[in-house]
N, C-alpha and C positions, 0 to 999 in steps of 0.2 A: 739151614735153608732160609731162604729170604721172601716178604710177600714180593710177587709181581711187578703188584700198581708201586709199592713205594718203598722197596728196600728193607724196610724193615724186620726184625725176628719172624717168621711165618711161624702161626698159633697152629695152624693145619694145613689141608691137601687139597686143593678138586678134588670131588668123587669122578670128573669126566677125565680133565688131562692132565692133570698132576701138578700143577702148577702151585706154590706156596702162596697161601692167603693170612693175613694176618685177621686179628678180630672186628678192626676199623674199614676192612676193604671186603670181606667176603658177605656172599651173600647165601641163603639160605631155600632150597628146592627140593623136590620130590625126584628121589632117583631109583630107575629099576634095578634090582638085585636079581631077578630072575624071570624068565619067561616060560612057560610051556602048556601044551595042551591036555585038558584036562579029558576023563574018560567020555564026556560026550562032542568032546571036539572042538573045546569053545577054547580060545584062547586065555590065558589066567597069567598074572605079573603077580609077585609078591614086590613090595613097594620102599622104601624109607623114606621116610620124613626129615626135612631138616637140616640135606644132604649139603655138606660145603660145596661151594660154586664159587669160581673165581669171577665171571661175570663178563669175561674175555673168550673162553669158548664157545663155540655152537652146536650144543646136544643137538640132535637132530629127532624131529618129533615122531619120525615113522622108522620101523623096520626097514632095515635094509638087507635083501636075500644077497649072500652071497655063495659064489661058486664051488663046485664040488673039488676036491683036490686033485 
């Protein structure tokens, strides 16, 4: 796999959309691994740090509901 921005050997991954980033071109973000509600109802994320970002996608900051099947 190759980075993105410049061709080169990709060192890793987006944690968003997969795209190859090498060590010179990615960048570094907090990304959710999980969401759910806890027993009083409050919403709770468990988090990672550090997460590769290629710097070309656009996580999006808010939930988005999607429809039942």
């Amino acid at each position: 796999m190759h980075c993105w921005k410049c061709g080169e050997t990709a060192d890793g991954v987006c944690h968003f959309c997969g795209r190859g980033v090498c060590k010179r071109h990615h960048v570094e973000t907090n990304a959710i691994v999980s969401a759910f509600l806890d027993d009083a109802q409050t919403m709770r994320a468990v988090l990672t740090v550090d997460a590769l970002y290629c710097g070309f996608c656009k996580p999006q900051p808010q939930v988005v509901e999607l429809p039942a099947p």
